[in-house]
N, C-alpha and C positions, 0 to 999 in steps of 0.2 A: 733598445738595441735591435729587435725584432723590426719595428718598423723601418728604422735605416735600413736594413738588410732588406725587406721587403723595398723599399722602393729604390734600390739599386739594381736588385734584378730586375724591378718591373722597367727601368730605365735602359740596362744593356737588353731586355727585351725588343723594348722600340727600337733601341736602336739597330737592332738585329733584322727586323721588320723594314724597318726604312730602306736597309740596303737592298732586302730583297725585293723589295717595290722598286727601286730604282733597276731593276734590270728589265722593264716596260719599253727604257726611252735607250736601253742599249741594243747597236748592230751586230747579230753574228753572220759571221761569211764560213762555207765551207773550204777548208786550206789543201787536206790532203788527205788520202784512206791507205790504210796499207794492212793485206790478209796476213793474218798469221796461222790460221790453222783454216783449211778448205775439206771438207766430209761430204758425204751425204747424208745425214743429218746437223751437221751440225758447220756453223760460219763463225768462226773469230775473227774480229777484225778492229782495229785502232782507225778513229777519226781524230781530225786534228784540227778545232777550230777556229774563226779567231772571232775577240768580241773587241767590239770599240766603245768604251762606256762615255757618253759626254757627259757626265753629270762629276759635280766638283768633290765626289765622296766617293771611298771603294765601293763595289755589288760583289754581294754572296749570291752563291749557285749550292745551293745543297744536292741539287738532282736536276736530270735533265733524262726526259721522256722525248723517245724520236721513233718516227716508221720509217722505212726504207722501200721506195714505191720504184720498181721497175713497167715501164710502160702504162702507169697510172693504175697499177696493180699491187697492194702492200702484199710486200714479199719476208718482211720483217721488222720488227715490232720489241722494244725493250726499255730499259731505263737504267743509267747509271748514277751512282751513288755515292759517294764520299764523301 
């Protein structure tokens, strides 16, 4: 029984894997930004992107790491998570 069970996880592993490899040969476009809280220290703000995946299977995104470069200058720096 332990082994079934092991090689089912190790199976939705891969497959877990595969999708995230597939998001190599996927396009994202930037759509739209919108502030929602403006400080001096501190910028909230909502991006909205889009991805065009051409591969014949879903992609997983668990996180996405981005800088925000004003005049070739990173001006901010972060990572979202879900």
């Amino acid at each position: 029984m332990l082994l079934v069970l092991g090689v089912a996880v190790l199976t939705a592993t891969c497959g877990m894997q595969r999708k995230r490899d597939n998001l190599k040969n996927c396009k994202f476009t930037f759509e739209d930004v919108t502030f929602e809280t403006l400080g001096l220290t501190e910028i909230k703000f909502r991006l909205k992107m889009g991805l065009e995946n051409p591969n014949d299977e879903e992609v997983v995104l668990d996180r996405m790491d981005f800088e925000v470069l004003a005049q070739n200058r990173e001006i901010a720096k972060g990572q979202q998570k879900d």
